[in-house]
N, C-alpha and C positions, 0 to 999 in steps of 0.2 A: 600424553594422550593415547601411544599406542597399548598403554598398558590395557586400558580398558576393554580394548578388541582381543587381547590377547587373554585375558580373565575369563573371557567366554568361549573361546576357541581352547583352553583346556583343561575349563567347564565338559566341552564337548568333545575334545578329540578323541579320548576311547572309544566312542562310539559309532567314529568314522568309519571304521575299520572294514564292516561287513553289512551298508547299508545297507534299507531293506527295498527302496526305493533312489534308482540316480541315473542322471542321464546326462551326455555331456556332444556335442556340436563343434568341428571348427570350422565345417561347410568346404572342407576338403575333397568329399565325395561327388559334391554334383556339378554342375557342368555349367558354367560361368554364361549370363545373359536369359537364362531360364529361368520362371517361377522359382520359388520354393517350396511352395505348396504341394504341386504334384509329384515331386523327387523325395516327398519326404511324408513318411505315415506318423512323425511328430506335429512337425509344425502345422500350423491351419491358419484361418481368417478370424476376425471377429463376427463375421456374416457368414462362415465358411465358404466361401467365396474363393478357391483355391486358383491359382491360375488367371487374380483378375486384377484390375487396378488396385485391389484391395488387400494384394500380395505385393509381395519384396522380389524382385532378386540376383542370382545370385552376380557378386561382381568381382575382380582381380584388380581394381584401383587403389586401394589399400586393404592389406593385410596383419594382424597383431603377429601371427604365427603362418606359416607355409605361404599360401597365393591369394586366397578368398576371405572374402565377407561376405555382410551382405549390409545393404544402405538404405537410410530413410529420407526424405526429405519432404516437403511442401511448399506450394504459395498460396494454399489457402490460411487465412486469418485463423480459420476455425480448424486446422488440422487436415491430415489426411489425405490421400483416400484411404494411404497405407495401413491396415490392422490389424499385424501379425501375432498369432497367440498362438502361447506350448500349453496345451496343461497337462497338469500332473497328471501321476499315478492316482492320485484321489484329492479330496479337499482334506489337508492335514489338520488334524486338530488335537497332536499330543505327538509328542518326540522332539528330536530336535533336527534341523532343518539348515539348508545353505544354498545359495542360491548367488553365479557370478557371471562375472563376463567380462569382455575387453570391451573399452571402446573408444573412439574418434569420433571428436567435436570438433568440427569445424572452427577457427577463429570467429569470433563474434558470434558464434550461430545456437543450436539449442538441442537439446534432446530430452525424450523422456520415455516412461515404461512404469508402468504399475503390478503391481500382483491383486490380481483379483480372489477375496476370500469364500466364495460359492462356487460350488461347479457348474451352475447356471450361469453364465458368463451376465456382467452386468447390474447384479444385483447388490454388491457389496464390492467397497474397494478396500482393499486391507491396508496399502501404504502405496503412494502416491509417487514418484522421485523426478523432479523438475531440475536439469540441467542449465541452469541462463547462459545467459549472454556474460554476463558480466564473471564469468569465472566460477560464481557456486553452487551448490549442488542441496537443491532443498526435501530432504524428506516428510510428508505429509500423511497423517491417518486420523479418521476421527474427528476432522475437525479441529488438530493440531497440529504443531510443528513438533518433527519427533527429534528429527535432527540435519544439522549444517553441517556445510564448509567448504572447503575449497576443491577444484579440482583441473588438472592442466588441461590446458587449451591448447588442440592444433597439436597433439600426441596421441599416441594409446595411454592407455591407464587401466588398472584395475579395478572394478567397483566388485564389491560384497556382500551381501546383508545375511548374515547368521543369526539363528534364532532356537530358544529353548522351548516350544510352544507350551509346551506340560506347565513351565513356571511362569513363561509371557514375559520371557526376558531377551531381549533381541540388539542385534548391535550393526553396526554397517562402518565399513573402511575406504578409502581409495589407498591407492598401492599401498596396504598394510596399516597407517594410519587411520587409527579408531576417528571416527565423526561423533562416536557417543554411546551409550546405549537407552534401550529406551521401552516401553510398553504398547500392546497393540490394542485399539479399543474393539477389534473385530480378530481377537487372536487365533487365524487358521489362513489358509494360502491353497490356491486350489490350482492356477493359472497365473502363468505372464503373458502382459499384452503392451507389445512393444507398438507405439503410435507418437510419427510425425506433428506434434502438438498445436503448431503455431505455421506461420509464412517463414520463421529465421529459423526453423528445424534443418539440421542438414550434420548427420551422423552414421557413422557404422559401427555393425555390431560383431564379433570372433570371438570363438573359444568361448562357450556358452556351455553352462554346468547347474546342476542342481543335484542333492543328495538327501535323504529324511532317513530318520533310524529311530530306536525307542532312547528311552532314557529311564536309569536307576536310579534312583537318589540315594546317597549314602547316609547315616545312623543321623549324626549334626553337622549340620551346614548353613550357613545363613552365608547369602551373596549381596552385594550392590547392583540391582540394577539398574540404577539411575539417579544423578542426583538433580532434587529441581531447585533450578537456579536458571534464570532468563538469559537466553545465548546471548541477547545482546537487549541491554537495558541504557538509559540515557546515565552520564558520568553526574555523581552526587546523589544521584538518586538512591531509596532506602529501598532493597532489595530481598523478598523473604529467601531463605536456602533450605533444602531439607535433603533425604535421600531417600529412592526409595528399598525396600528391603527386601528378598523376598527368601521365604525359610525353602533349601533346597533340599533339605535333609530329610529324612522320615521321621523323627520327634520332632512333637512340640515346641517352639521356642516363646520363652515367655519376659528374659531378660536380657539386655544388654547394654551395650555403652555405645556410641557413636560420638566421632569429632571433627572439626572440620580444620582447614587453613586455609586464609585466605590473603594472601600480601602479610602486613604485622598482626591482622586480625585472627583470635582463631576461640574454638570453642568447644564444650564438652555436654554432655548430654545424657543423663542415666534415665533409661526408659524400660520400669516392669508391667508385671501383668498383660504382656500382646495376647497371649495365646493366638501365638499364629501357628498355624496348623502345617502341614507339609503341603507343600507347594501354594500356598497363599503368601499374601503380598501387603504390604505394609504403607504407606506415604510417611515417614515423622521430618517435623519440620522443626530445626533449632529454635532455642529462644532466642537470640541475638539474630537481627536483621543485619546484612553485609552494605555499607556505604559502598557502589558503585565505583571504581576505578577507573583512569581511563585508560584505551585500549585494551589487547587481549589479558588475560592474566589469569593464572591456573587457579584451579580449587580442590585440592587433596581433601579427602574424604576418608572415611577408616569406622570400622564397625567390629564389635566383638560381643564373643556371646559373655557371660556371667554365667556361673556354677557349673557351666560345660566344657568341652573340650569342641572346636570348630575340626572336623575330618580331611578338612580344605582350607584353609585359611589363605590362602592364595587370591579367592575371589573375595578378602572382606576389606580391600581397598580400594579408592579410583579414583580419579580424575575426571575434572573436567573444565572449563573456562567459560567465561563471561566476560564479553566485549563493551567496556564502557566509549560508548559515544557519546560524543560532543557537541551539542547545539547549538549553530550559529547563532549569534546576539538576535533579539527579536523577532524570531523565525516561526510564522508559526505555518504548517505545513495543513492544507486543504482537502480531503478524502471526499469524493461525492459518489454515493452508489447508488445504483439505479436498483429499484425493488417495487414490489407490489404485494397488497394483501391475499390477492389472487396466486402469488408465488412461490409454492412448498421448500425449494430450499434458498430461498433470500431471507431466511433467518439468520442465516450466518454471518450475512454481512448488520443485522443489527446486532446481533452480537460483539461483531469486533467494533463499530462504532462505538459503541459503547463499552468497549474495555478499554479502549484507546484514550477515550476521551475521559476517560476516571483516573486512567493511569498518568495522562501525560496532559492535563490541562494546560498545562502553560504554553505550550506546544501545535497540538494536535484541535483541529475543526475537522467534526467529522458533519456530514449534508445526505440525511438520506432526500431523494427524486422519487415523488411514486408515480406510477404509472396506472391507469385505468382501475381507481379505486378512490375514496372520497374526500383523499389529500392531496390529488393531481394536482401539480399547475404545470398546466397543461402547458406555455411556453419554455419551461425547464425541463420537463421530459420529453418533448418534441427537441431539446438541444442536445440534451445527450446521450439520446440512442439515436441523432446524426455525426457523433463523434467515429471518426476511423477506426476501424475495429470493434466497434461494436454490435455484435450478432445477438443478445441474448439476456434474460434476466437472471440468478443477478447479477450486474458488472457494476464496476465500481472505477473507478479513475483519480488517482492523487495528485493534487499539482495540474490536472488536465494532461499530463502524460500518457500513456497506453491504457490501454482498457484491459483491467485484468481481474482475475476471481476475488470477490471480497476476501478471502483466506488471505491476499499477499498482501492486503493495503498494508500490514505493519512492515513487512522487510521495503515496500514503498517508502515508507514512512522515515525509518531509518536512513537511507538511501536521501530523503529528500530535506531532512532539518540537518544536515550537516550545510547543506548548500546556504552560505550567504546571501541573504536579499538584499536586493538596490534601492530597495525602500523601508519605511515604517509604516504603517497606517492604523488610523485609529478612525472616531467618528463623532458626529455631533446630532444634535436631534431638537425639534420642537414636534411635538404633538397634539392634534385636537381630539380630546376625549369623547364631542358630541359627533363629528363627522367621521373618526378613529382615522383622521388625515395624518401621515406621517411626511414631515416634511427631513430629510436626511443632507448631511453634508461632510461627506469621507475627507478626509484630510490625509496628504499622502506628502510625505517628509523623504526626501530624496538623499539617500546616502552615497550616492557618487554619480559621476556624471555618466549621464545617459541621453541617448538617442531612438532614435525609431519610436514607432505609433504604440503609445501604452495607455490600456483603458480601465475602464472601473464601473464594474456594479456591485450591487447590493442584494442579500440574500436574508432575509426574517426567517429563521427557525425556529422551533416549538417545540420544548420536548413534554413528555406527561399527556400527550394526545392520549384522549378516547372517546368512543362513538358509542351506542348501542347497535345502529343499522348493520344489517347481514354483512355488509360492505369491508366492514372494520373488524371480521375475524378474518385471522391468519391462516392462511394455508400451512400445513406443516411435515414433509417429508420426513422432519427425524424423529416422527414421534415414536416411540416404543422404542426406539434404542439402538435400531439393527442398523443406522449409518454411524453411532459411538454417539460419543456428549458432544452436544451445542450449547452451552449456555443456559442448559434446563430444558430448553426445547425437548430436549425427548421421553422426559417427562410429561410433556403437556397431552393432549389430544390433537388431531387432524380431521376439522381444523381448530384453532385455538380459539375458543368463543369470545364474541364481542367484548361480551365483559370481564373475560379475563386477559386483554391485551393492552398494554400502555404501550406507546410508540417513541421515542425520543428523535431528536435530529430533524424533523419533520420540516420540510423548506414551504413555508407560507406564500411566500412574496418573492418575485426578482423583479428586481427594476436595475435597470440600464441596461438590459440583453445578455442572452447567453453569453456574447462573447465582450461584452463590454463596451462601453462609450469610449470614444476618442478624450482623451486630454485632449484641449490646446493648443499645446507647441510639441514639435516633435523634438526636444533636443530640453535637456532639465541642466543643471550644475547639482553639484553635491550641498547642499543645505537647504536646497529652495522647497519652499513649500505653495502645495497647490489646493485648494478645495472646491472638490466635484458635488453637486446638486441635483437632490433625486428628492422625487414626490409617489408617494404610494397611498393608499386604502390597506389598512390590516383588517381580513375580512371579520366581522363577526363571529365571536364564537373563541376566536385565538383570544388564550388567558395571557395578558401584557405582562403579570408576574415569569411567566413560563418563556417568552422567547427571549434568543440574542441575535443581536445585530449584526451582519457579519460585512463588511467591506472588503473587495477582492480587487487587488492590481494587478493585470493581464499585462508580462512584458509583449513586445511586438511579438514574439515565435507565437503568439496564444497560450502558451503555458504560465501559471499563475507563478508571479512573481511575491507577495505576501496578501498577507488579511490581518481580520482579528475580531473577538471575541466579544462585542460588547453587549452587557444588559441594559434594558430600557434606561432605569435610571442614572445608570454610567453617560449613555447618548443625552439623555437630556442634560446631565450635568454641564455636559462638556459643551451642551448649546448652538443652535444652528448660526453657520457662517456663509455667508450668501458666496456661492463659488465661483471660479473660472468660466464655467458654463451657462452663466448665468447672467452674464454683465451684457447688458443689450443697449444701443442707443436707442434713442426713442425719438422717431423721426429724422428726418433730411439733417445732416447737418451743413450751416451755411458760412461761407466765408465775405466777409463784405467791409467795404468795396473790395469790388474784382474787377477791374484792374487795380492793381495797387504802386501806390509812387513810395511810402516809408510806414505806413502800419495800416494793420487789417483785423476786424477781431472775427473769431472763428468762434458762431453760436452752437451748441450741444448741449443737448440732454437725455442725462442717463436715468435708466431704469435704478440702478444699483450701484452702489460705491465703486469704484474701479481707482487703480494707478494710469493718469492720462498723460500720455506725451504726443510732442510732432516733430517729424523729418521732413526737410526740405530736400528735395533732389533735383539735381539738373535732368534736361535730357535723353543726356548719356548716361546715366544712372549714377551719378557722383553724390554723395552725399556732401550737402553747402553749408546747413547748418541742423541743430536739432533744440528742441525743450522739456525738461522734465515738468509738466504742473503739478506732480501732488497724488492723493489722493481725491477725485472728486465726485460729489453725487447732483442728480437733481440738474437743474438750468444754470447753465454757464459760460460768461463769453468770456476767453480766449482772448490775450495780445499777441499778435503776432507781428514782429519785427522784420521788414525785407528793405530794411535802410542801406543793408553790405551787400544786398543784392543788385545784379546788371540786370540791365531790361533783358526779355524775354521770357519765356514759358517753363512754370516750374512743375513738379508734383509734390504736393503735401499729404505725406499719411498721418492719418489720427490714429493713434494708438489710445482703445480703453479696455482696461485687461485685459485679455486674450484675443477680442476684436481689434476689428481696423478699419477704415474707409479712406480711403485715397479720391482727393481733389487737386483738378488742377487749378493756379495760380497765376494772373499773367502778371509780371514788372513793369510798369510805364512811367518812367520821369521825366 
């Protein structure tokens, strides 16, 4: 992998030499517990606000090089106050460019910093770079993911990001180690703006550099800058690969070969007539789709010209990998994003809704929430913009875990269908066409034993919504282009007219609560099966072709433990089964004679079919004796046997499914 960083850095190293613009920080000079701001006619605020909470500074608790840093942190959810920005000499928009630093990440903790692509601070983000918790390091532009990977925790390390901007070929390292290279959809860089992101931000920054120069392109050259293939796709799965090209050279290029390897797979590919011009850029994508492997595993790449001689051939190779993951058996993982038609960039998250849910149906239930527009329901969006951490639209939540930008639900996603669920669940259904009464009955299949309070509702989605009302056009931020590609979105207009918006994911209906109905018993075995009972109205107007059904099992933390998928006709197939919840006696039940000398019958009647049993206890709480009867429904008397019993006072519980009524008993012979 370090090839690939190293392909561009001598792409670019001649031109290091006499930049024309660079500037470099190890914050050696200022006076440790002072701003930064006012010691320094570089750096500034994003409010320039020099000298305030919205400044850094300087500190000697760690250092990568001499005594100083300088550190970030926060407890706010939403970031900040800290918003330290350098910016350049100008907004670059041709040469080639580099940009690094040290840094320390706290164990478990976060960091991040972006380059903004305007001199107007704010207006454009060129590339994104998101530090987690969990060890990797995501870069983001455009409304994509540019590039991954790992990075140590609780050290310094080296981060990178080099770039060709003339060609829009760009690449980024930790200590030396390529992460990739990759394409900018806003290719120019004017400022960095280093910002405490979250409440588990807690990092320092030293030895801070940047440098831009021009760039020559020589007679013929054609480079790799990137190949597309999914850093990480589910194992089995059928995978497109392509690479992209870009001619560095000053001719024409209009022929060549390209091949790839991948595990025993590999392939070849002769492609004429590009005329790609100097410094344009190419996507070809192999004819052979790559089966998915699992875990990491490389992808050699290779590219050449035809009838010409390459002046560089050094850059017409590379690497890169794709991590096949594993999906635990029957797993299928729940994204809910909170959006509205009212909200210019909550496009984004119907977009990855819906790449998620094409790509990985087996899998992935994606739920959009709207909010103050005319697919509210209004008890789903009052629940999850009361979710912890959430400030804002749009958010989105997988699993019911963190509240984070529609952009991450997939590395969520990843992250959450490897985990094994405790359950299965599926669903049954009877419906009245004239009343559009939906009577539901989730079925949740226990695959190990379990404990604590786990619940269940139900969610009716719709996709293919459309309205004519003003209500039902899209607000739309990325139109024209200048935030990169959405999904077409920036093609559209702002706002997106009524009629030309379809909605998918669209949550109709919840019944049983935000957070769920209680099951019954707190405590399950591994095979036992339970069915939960829910009654809804699907409002008028929802096309019954168009929704699925989706059943959600809450384990006790609140985080959703599985679901699943189903279409109307799937539910009705599968048939309503009267549940757990739903077994009610019906009236007193009576024991008689009471007193009793050697038998009593015990009248009851149930609403609903139930499994009914009785335990006899003493005083003391001993259990004396007990009886299974069966399954039973309707009016029924009960033998009850106290012939082995001693005089005295008992307690009998009725057990009828998940209920119970406790009477006492007395003995008298």
């Amino acid at each position: 992998m370090k090839q690939i960083y190293f392909f561009l850095l001598f792409m670019l190293s001649t031109l290091w030499v006499s930049a024309q613009a660079s500037f470099s920080d190890d914050f050696e000079s200022y006076t440790v517990g002072e701003y930064l701001g006012p010691q320094s006619d570089k750096w500034t605020t994003w409010s320039v606000k020099d000298g305030t909470t919205e400044d850094t500074k300087i500190t000697n608790a760690k250092a990568a090089s001499g005594t100083k840093s300088i550190y970030f942190s926060s407890t706010s959810a939403s970031g900040g106050p800290q918003d330290v920005v350098l910016p350049f000499t100008d907004a670059y928009t041709s040469g080639v460019y580099k940009i690094g630093m040290k840094l320390f990440i706290e164990d478990g903790k976060t960091g991040y910093f972006n380059l903004q692509a305007e001199k107007v601070i704010g207006t454009t983000w060129a590339i994104d770079v998101n530090f987690n918790t969990d060890g990797t390091v995501v870069l983001t532009g455009g409304g994509s993911t540019l590039a991954s990977g790992k990075y140590p925790q609780g050290e310094w390390f080296a981060f990178e990001i080099a770039g060709n901007i003339s060609a829009n070929l760009w690449a980024t390292s930790v200590n030396g180690g390529s992460l990739g290279t990759f394409t900018l959809a806003s290719n120019k860089v004017a400022s960095i703006d280093i910002y405490p992101a979250n409440a588990n931000a807690s990092f320092y920054v030293d030895d801070f550099y940047y440098s831009q120069d021009v760039f020559t392109p020589k007679p013929n050259d054609i480079g790799i800058s990137g190949v597309t293939v999914a850093p990480r796709d589910l194992t089995g799965i059928k995978s497109p690969l392509g690479v992209n090209i870009t001619n560095l050279g000053a001719s024409t290029v209009n022929d060549m070969e390209i091949e790839f390897q991948y595990g025993s797979l590999s392939g070849k590919k002769t492609v004429t007539g590009l005329n790609l011009a100097s410094l344009g850029s190419k996507s070809i994508l192999f004819d052979e789709e790559i089966t998915v492997l699992a875990g990491a595993n490389p992808i050699q790449v290779s590219a050449k010209l035809i009838g010409a001689t390459d002046d560089d051939a050094a850059n017409n190779a590379s690497a890169s990998s794709t991590t096949g993951v594993t999906p635990a058996a029957d797993k299928f993982v729940i994204a809910e994003e909170a959006t509205g038609t009212w909200c210019g960039w909550c496009p984004r998250g119907a977009v990855m809704l819906d790449r998620l849910s094409k790509r990985y149906p087996d899998y992935f239930i994606g739920i959009a929430v709207h909010n103050a527009d005319p697919m509210v329901v209004t008890d789903y969006d009052a629940g999850i913009r009361g979710l912890s951490g959430f400030t804002g639209f749009p958010s989105a939540t997988v699993g019911r875990t963190a509240i984070i930008d529609p952009l991450a639900i997939e590395t969520a996603f990843f992250s959450r269908v490897i985990e094994a669920p405790k359950s299965s669940v599926r669903v049954g259904a009877s419906f009245d066409e004239t009343s559009r009464v939906i009577k539901l009955s989730p079925k949740i299949t226990f695959k190990a034993n379990v404990s604590g309070s786990y619940k269940m509702a139900v969610v009716i989605v719709e996709d293919s919504v459309r309205g004519t009302a003003t209500g039902y056009a899209q607000a739309n931020y990325y139109s024209g282009g200048a935030q990169g590609p959405m999904g077409g979105y920036e093609l559209l207009p702002n706002p997106v007219p009524a009629n030309k918006m379809t909605y998918n994911h669209v949550a109709r209906v919840l019944t049983g609560g935000f957070k769920g109905t209680a099951l019954p018993l707190n405590s399950y075995k591994k095979d036992d099966v339970v069915y939960m009972n829910f009654e809804a109205t699907i409002p008028a107007g929802v096309k019954l072709e168009n929704i699925h059904i989706i059943p959600i099992l809450f384990a006790p933390s609140g985080l959703i433990d599985n679901g699943y998928p189903a279409k109307l006709e799937e539910a009705l197939a599968e048939g309503f089964t009267v549940g757990a919840n739903d077994i009610t006696f019906n009236g007193d039940v009576v024991i008689y004679p009471n007193p009793v000398a050697f038998e009593s019958i015990i009248d009851l009647t149930l609403d609903n079919p139930a499994e009914v049993s009785v335990e006899i206890y003493d005083m003391t709480g001993k259990l004396v004796g007990s009886k299974n009867y069966g399954k039973l429904s309707g009016s029924n008397e009960l033998l009850l046997n106290a012939s082995n019993l001693n005089n005295g006072t008992y307690l009998a519980r009725i057990k009828a499914g998940a209920e119970e009524i406790t009477k006492n008993i007395v003995v008298l012979k």
